[in-house]
C-alpha positions in Angstrom: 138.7 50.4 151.5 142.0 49.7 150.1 145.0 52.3 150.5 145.2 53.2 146.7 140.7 54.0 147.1 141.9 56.3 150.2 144.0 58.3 148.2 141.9 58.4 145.5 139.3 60.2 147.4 141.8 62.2 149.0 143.5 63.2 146.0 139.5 64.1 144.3 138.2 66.0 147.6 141.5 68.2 147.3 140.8 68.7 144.0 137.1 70.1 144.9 138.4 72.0 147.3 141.0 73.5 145.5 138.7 74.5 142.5 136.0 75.8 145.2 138.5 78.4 146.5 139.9 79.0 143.4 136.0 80.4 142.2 135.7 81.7 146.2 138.7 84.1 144.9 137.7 84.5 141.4 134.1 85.8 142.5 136.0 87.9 145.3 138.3 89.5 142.7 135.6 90.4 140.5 133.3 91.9 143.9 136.4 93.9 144.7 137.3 95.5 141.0 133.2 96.3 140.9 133.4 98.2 143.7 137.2 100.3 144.2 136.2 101.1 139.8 134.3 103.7 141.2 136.8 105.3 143.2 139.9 104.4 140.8 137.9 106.4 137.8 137.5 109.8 140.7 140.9 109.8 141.2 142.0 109.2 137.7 139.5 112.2 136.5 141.2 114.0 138.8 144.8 113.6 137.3 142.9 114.9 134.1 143.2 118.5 132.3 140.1 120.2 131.4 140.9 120.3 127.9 141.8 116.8 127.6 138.8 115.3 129.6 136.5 117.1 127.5 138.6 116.0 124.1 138.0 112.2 125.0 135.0 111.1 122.9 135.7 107.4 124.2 136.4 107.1 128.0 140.1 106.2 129.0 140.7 103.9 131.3 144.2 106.0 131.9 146.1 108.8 131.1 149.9 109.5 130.5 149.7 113.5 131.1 148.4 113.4 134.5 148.3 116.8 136.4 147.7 118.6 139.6 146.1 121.8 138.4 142.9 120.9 139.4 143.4 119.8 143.2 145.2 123.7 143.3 142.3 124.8 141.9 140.3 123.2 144.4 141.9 125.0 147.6 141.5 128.6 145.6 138.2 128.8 143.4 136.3 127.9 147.2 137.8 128.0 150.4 138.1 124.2 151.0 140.7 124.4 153.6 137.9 126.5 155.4 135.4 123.3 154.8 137.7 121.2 156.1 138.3 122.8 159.2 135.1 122.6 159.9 134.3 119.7 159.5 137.3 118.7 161.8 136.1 120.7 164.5 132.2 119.2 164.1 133.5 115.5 163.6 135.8 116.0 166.8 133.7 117.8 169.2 130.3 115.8 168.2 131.8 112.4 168.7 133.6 113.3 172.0 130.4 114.2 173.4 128.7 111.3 172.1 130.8 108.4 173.2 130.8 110.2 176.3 127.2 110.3 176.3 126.8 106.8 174.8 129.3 105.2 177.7 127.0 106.5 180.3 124.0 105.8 179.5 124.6 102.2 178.4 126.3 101.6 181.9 123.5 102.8 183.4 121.2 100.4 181.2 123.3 97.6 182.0 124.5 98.0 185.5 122.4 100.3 187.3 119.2 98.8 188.9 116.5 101.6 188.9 112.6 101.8 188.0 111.4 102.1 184.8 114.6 100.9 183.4 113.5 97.7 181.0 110.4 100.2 180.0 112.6 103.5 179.5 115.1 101.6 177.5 112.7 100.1 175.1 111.2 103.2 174.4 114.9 104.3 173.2 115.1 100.8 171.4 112.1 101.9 169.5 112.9 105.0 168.5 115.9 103.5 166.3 112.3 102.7 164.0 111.8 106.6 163.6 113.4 107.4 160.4 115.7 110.2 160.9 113.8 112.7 158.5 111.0 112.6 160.6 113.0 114.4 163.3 114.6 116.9 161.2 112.2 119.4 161.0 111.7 119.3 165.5 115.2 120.1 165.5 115.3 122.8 162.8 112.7 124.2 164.8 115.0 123.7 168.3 117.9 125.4 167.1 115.9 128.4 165.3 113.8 129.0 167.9 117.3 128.9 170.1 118.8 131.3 167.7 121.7 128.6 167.1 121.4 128.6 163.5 125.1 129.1 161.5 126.9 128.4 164.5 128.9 125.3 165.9 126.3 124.3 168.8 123.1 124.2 166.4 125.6 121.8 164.2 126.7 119.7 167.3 123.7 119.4 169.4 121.1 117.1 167.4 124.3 114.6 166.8 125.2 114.1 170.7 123.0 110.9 171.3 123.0 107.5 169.3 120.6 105.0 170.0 122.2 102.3 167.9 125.4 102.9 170.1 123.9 102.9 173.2 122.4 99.5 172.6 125.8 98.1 171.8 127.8 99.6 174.2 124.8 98.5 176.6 125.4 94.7 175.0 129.2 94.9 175.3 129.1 96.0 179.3 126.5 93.2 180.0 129.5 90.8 178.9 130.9 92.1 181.4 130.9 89.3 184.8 128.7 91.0 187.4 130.7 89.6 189.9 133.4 92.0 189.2 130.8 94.9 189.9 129.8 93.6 193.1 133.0 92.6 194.1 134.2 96.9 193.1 131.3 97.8 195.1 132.1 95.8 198.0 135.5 97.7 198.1 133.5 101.4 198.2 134.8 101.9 194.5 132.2 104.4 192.6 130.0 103.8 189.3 131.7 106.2 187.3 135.6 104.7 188.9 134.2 101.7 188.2 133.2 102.6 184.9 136.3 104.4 184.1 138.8 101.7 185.3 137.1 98.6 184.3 134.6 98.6 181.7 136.4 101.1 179.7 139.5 99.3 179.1 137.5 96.1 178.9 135.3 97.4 175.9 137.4 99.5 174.3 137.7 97.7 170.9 133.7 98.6 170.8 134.4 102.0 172.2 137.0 102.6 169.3 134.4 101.4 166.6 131.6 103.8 167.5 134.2 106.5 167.8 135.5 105.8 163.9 131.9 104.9 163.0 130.4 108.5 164.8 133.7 110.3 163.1 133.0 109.2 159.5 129.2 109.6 160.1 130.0 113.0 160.8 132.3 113.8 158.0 129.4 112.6 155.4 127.1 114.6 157.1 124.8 116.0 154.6 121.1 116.8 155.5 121.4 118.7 158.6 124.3 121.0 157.9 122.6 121.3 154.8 119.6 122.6 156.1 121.2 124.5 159.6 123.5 126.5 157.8 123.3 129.3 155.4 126.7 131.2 156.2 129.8 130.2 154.2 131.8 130.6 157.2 130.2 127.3 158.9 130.0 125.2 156.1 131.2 121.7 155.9 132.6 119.7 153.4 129.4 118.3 152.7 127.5 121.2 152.0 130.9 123.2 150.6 130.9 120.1 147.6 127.6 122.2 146.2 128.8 125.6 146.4 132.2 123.8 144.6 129.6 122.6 142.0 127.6 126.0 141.7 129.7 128.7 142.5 133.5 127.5 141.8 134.2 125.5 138.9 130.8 125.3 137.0 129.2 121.9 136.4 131.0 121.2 133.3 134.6 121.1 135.1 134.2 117.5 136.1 138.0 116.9 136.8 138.0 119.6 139.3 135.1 118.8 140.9 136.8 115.0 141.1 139.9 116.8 143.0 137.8 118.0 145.3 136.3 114.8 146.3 139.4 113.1 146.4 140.5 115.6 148.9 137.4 115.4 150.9 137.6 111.3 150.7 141.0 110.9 151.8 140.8 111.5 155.2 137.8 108.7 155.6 139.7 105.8 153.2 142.8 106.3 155.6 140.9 106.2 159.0 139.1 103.2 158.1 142.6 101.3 156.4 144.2 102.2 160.2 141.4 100.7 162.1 139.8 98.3 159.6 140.6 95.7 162.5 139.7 97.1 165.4 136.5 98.0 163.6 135.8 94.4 162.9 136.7 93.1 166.3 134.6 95.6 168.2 131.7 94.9 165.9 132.1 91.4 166.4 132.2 91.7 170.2 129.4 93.9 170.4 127.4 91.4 168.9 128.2 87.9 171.1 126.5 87.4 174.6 128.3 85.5 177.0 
């Protein structure tokens, strides 16, 4: 093959891949404006007066009177500060208790050699195939018979456990060389020092990702606060977005009900943008062996 033939090719396979990215990107762009429309058209509702949302007979893609009236009228037609609170204190609390949970109970499926472990573990393994409406109603019975219902603890108390967690937090620790166990043991160091000053800060990347992952599973929490709670005082934002819809605006004030799920949505779009990456990378981690 000649020198000019060389470049030839060169010159063609850099124009194939050139025009392959360039359609990569193209089909990328056109993924990416499908799926922030949805959330671009909430906010821009939101910017929108009653009167003039209702005058539109053709959707506009934008508006050049945009106004706040409706996210003031969100915090006083309901008491969505109240929601929010709540929600706060249930996201917090539940997800402290269940990484704490999580973290033991996958070191002790990883580390600790004791009987019945394989079989006990595959029993939890097999109850990630239980779909979670078929426990709902054992747990509404729980917390009534507990008399927990409207209160923090019947909220918190059905949330405290993860399966799905365990098992990677269990598949993260096994990455862990064994040799540094034995080797901790050895010096008389304890599980849970062990635990605390090696695995921890060796798997917290997957540590972090459960946390954000149990914290926005928390704030979207529908079902169960739905069903648990019956007192405005304990309501979260989930179940607050109904009484919005019934009880504060009416179900024809679409802009204000749009100002009230910006509000609520916020707080999730700018957790995740802060720890997009650390999501990825302890995603990624949990799921290599080796």
């Amino acid at each position: 093959m000649t020198h000019t033939e060389f470049e030839a090719r060169r010159k063609a396979a850099g124009r194939k891949n050139g025009v392959g990215k360039a359609l990569t990107y193209l089909a990328l762009s056109v993924w990416a404006v499908v799926v922030l429309f949805p959330f671009y058209w909430m906010v821009l509702t939101s910017l929108k007066s009653y009167g003039a949302y209702n005058s539109e007979h053709v959707p506009a893609f934008f508006t050049l009177s945009p106004t706040l009236e409706n996210y003031e009228q969100a915090f006083t037609a309901v008491p969505l500060g109240g929601y929010l609170l709540n929600t706060l204190i249930f996201a917090v609390i539940t997800t402290a208790v269940m990484v704490v949970v999580s973290t033991l109970a996958a070191y002790a499926f990883a580390r600790l050699r004791f009987r019945g472990r394989d079989l006990v573990f595959g029993l939890f393994l097999s109850m990630m195939m239980i779909p979670n409406e078929l426990v709902v109603i054992t747990n509404f019975v729980t917390i009534t018979n507990l008399d927990m219902r409207n209160s923090f603890p019947g909220l918190i108390l059905p949330s405290i456990t993860s399966v799905f967690y365990i098992y990677l937090l269990k598949e993260n620790f096994e990455q862990v060389p064994e040799e540094l166990y034995k080797a901790a043991k050895v010096d008389g160091t304890s599980d849970l020092k062990y635990l605390w000053k090696v695995m921890v800060p060796i798997c917290r990347p997957t540590i972090v990702t459960i946390t954000i992952l149990k914290l926005i599973e928390c704030w979207n929490s529908y079902v169960w606060p739905r069903l648990i709670t019956d007192d405005q005082a304990y309501f979260l934002v989930s179940n607050g977005i109904q009484q919005i819809r019934e009880e504060g605006f009416g179900r024809e004030n679409i802009p204000a009900m749009m100002a009230a799920v910006v509000v609520i949505s916020v707080p999730l779009v700018l957790l995740f943008l802060a720890f997009r990456n650390k999501i990825m990378e302890g995603a990624s981690r949990g799921g290599l062996k080796g």
